[in-house]
Backbone bond lengths (Angstrom), bond angles and torsions (degrees), N, CA, C in turn:
res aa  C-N    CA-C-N  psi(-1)  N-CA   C-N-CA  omega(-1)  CA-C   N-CA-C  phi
1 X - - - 1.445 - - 1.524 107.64 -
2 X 1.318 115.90 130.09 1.560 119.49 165.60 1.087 127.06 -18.08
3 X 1.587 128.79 -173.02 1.507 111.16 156.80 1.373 90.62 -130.31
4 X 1.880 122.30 145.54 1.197 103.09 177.54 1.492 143.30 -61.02
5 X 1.333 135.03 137.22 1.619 124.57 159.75 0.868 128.62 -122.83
6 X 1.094 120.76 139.72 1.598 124.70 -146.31 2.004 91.98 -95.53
7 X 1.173 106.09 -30.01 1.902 84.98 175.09 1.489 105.93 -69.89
8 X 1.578 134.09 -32.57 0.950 138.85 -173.02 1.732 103.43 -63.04
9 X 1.649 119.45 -55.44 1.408 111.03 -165.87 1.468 110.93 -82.91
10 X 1.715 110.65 -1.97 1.299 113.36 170.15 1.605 114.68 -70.74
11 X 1.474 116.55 -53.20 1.482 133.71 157.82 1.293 110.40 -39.46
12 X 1.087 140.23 -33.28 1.389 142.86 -177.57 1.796 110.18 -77.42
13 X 1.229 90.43 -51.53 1.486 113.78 -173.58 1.871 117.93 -55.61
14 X 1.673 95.80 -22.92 1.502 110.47 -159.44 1.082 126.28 88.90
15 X 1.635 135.53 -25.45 1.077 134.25 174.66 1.450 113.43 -15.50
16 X 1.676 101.44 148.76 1.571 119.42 163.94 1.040 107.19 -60.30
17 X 1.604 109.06 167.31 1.331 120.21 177.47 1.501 91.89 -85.62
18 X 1.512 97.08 -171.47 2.396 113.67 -147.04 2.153 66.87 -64.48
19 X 1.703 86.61 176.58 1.080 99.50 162.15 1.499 120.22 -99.42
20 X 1.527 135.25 129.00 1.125 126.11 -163.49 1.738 93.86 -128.99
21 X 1.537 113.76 138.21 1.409 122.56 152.04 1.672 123.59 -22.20
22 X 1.149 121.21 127.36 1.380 124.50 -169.22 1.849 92.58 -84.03
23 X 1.342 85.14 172.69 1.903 84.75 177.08 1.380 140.94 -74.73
24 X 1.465 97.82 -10.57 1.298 120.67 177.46 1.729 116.97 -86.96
25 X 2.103 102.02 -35.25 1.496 97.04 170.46 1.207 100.31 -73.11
26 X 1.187 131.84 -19.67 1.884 116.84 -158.17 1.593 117.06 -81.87
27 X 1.670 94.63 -0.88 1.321 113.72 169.83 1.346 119.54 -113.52
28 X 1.202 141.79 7.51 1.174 150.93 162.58 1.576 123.63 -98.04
29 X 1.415 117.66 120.85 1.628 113.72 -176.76 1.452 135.14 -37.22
30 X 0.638 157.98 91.63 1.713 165.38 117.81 2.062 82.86 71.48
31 X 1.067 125.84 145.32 1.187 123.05 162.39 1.254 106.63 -107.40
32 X 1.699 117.94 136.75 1.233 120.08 167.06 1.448 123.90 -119.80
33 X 1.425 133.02 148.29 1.735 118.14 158.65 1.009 105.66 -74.89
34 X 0.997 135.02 139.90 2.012 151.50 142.45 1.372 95.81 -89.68
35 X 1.723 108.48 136.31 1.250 104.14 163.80 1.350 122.25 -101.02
36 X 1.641 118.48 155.98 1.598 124.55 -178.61 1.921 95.57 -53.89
37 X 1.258 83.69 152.03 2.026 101.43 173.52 1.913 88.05 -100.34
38 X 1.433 111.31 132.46 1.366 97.20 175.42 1.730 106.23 -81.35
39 X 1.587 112.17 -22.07 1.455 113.42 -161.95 1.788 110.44 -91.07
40 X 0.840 138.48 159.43 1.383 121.13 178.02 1.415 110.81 -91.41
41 X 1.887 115.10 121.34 1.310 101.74 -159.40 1.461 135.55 -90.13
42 X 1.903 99.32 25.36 1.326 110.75 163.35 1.836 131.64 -80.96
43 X 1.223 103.20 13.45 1.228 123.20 -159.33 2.115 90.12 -118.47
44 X 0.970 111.48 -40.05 1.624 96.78 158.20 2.109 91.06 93.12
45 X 1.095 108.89 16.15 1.921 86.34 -171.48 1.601 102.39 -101.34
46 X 1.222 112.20 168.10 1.306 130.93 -157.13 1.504 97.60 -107.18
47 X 1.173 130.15 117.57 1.401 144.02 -166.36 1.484 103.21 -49.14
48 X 1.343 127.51 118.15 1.405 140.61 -174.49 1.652 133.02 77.05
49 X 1.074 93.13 2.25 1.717 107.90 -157.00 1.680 85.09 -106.80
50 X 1.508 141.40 -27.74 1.528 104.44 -141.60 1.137 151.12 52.87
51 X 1.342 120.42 4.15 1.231 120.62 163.15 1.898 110.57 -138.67
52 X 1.476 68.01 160.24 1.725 82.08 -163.46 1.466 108.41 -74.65
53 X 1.270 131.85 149.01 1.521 148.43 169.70 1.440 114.83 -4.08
54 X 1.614 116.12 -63.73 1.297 121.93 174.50 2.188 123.37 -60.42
55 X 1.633 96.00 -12.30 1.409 97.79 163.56 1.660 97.86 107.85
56 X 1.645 118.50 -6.66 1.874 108.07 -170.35 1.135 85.38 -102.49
57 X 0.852 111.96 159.70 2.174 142.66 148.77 1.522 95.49 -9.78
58 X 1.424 123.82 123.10 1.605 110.20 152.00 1.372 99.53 -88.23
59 X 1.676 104.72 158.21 1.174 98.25 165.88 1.603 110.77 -157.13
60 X 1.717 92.57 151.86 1.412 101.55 -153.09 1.635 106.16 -112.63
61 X 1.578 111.75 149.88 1.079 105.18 -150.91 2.099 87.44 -106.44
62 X 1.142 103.17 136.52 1.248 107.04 177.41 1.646 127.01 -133.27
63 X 0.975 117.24 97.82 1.413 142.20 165.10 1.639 113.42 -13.03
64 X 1.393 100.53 -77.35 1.871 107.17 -175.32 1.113 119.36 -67.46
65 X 1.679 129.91 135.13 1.267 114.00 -161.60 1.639 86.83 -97.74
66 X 1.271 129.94 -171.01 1.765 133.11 171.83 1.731 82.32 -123.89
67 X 1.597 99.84 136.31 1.199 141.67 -177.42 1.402 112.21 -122.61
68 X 0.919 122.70 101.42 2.042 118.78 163.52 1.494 115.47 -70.76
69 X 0.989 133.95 139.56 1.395 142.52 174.82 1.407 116.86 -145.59
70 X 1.306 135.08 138.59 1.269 151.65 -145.37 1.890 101.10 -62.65
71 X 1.583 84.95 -31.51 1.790 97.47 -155.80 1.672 89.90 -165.98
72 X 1.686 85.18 159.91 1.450 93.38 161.08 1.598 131.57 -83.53
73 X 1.459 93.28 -10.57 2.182 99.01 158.68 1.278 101.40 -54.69
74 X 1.339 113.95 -75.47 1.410 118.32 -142.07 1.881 104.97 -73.69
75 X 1.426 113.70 5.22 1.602 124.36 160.31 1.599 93.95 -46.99
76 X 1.593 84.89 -63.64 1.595 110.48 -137.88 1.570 112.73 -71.91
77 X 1.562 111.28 -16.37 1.367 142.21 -176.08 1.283 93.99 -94.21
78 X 1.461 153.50 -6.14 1.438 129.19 -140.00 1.585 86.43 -141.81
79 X 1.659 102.69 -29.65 1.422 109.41 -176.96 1.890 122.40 -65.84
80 X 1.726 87.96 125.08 1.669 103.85 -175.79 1.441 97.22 -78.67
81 X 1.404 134.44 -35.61 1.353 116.66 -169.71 1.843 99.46 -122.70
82 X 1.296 111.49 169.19 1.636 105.97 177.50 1.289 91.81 -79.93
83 X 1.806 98.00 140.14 1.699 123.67 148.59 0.844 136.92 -64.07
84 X 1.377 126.49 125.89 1.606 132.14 174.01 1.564 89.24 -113.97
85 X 1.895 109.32 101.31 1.250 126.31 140.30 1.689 141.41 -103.23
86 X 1.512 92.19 139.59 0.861 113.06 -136.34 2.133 91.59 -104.77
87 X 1.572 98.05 117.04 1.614 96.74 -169.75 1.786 100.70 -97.86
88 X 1.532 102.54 122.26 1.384 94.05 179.52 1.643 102.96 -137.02
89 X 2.029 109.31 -153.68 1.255 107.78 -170.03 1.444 96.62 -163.20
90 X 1.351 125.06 148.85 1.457 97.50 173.43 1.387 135.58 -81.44
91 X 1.661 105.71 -8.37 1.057 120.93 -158.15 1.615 92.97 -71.90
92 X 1.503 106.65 -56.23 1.468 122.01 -158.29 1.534 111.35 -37.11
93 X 1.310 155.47 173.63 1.364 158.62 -137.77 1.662 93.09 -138.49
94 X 1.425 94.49 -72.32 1.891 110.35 -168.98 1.863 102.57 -57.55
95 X 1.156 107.71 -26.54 1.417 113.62 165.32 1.641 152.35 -62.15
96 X 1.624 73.15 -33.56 1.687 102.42 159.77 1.754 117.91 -104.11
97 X 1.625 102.87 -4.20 1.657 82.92 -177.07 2.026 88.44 -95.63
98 X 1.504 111.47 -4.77 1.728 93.33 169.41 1.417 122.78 -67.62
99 X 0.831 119.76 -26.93 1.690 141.47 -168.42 1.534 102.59 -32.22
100 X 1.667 117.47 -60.52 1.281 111.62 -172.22 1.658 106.23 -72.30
101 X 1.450 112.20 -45.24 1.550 128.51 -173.55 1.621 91.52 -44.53
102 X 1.613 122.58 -76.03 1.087 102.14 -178.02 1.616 147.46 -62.04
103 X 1.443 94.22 11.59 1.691 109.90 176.13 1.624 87.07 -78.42
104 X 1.124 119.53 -45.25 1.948 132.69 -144.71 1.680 80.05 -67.06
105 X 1.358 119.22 -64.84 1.685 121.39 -168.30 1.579 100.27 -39.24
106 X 1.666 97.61 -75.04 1.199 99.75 -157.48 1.608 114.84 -52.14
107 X 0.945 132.67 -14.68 1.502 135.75 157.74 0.951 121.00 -67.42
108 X 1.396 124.86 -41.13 1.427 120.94 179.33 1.408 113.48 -73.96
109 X 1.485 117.41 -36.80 1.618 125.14 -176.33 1.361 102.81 -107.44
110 X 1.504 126.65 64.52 1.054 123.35 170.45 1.271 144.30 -72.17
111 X 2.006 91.59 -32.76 1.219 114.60 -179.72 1.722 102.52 -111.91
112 X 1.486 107.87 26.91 1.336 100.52 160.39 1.679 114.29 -127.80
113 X 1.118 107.94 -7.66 2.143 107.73 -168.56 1.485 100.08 -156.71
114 X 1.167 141.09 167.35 1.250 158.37 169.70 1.345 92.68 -124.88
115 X 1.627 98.09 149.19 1.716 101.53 -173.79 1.902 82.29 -126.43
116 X 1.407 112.26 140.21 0.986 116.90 150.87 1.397 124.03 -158.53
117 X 1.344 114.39 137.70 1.585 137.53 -160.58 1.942 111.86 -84.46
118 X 1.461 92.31 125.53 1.652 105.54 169.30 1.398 111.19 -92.34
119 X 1.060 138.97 151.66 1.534 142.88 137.01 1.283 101.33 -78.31
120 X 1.290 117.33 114.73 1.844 132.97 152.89 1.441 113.91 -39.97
121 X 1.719 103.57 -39.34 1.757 86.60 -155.92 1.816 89.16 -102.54
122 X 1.243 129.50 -3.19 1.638 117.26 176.34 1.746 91.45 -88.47
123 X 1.567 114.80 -41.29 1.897 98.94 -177.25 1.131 103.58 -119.39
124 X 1.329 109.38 93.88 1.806 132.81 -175.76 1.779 91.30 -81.84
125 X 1.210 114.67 -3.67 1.582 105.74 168.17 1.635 139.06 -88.91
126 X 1.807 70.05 -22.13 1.913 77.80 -168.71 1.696 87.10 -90.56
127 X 1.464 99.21 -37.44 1.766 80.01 -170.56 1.717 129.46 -57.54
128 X 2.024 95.12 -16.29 1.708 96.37 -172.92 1.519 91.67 -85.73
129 X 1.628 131.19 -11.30 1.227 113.11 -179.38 1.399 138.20 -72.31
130 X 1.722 87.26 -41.82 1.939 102.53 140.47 1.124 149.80 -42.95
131 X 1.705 94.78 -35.76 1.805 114.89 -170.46 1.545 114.70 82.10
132 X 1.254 108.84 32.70 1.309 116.18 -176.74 1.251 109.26 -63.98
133 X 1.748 118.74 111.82 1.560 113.65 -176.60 1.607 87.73 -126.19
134 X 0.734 159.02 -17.23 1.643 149.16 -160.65 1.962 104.67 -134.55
135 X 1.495 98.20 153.36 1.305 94.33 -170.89 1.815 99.25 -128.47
136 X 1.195 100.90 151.61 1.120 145.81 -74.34 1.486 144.38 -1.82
137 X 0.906 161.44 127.10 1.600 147.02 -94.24 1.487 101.83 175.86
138 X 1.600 135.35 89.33 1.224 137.20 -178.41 1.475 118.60 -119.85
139 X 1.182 100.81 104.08 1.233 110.86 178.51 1.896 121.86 -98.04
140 X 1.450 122.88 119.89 1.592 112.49 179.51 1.440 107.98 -90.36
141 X 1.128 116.40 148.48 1.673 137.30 -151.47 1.823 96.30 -126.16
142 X 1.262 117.26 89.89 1.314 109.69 144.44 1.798 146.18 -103.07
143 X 1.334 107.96 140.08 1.835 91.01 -154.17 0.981 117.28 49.49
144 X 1.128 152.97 57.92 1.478 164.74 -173.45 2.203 113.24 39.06
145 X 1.168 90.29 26.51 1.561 94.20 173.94 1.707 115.48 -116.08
146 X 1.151 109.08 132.69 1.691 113.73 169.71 1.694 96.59 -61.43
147 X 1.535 105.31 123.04 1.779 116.70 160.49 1.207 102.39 -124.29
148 X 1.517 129.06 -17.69 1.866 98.56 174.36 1.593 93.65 -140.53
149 X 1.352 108.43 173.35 1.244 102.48 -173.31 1.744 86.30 -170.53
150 X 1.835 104.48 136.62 1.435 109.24 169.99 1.824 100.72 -171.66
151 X 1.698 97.52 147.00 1.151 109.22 -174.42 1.413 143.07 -117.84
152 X 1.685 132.07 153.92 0.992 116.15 -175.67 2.067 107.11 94.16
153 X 1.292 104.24 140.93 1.828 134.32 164.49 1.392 100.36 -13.11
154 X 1.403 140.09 123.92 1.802 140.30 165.69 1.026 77.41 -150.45
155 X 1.526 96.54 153.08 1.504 128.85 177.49 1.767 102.85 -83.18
156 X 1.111 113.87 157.34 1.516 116.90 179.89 1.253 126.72 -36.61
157 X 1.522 112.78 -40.01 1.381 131.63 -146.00 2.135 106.74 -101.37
158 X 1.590 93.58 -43.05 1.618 109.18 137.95 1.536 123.61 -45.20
159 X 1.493 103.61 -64.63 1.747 78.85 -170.60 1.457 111.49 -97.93
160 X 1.074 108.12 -3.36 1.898 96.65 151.89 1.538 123.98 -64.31
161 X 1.123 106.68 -17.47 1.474 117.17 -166.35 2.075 99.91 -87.25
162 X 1.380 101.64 -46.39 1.664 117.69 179.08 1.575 95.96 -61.16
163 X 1.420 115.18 -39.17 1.930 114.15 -165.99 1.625 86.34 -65.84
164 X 1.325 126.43 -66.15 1.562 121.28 -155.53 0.812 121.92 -68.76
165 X 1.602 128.08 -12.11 1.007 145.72 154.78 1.499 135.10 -42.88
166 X 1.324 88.77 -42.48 1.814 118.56 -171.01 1.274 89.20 -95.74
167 X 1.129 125.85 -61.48 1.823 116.57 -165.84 1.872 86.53 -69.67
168 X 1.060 163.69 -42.24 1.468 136.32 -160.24 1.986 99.11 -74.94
169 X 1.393 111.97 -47.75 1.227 89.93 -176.76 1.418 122.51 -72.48
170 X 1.215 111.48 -16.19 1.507 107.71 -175.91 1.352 114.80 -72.77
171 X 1.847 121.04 -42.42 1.685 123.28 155.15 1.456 116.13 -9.55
């Protein structure tokens, strides 16, 4: 009896010939994944450690101060300038790529809005009080009332443009 081969019982079988790249992939680059850096890699730190490369403390400069408040009324009651809050999650993607953008606003509109951030899934109350269905979720707060509201990832220059917008008509 023979011994089996598999090019032989393939030939037998009818099989196609090998599979080869069409002409169009054989001209297109190799696809690769790159993976996301979670840390931003101008900051130089060594994944888990906190400290940066050279071995000192990195340290990061941060803008928003954390405020406790009884409730989210008395935010909104306590507030000297209108809020631009900001409904997020950690899970969400478009949520975390605002993070720096909204550092950029809140610097730029300093002396016009305070930006401050909810977690959806720790206050599953305020967000059903809003109707928070989509994430990222920005709502501006004047005298303690929602007047504008728009959703989802904008580039800086976009949603600075939507903030001044909302604060001129609302004046």
């Amino acid at each position: 009896m023979a011994a089996f081969n598999t090019a032989t019982a393939a030939a037998a079988l009818g099989s196609p010939a090998p599979c080869r790249p069409s002409a169009l992939a054989a001209r297109l680059p190799a696809a690769r994944w790159v993976p996301l850096r979670c840390s931003p890699p101008a900051l130089g730190l060594r994944r888990g450690t906190g400290h940066s490369r050279r071995g000192s403390a990195a340290s990061l400069r941060v803008e928003a101060k954390k405020q406790t408040f009884s409730s989210f009324d008395e935010l909104l009651e306590k507030s000297e300038k209108p809020l631009l809050v900001d409904f997020y999650a950690t899970w969400c993607g478009p949520c975390q790529y605002m993070v720096p953008i909204l550092q950029e606003v809140s610097e730029k509109l300093s002396d016009k809005i305070q930006v401050v951030k909810i977690d959806t899934e720790k206050y599953t109350s305020i967000a059903s009080r809003y109707r928070i269905e989509a994430l990222p979720t920005f709502i501006i707060f004047k005298n303690g009332k929602p007047c504008y509201r728009f959703e989802g990832a904008l580039p800086a220059n976009q949603m600075i443009e939507q903030i001044e917008g909302a604060l001129a008509v609302t004046e």
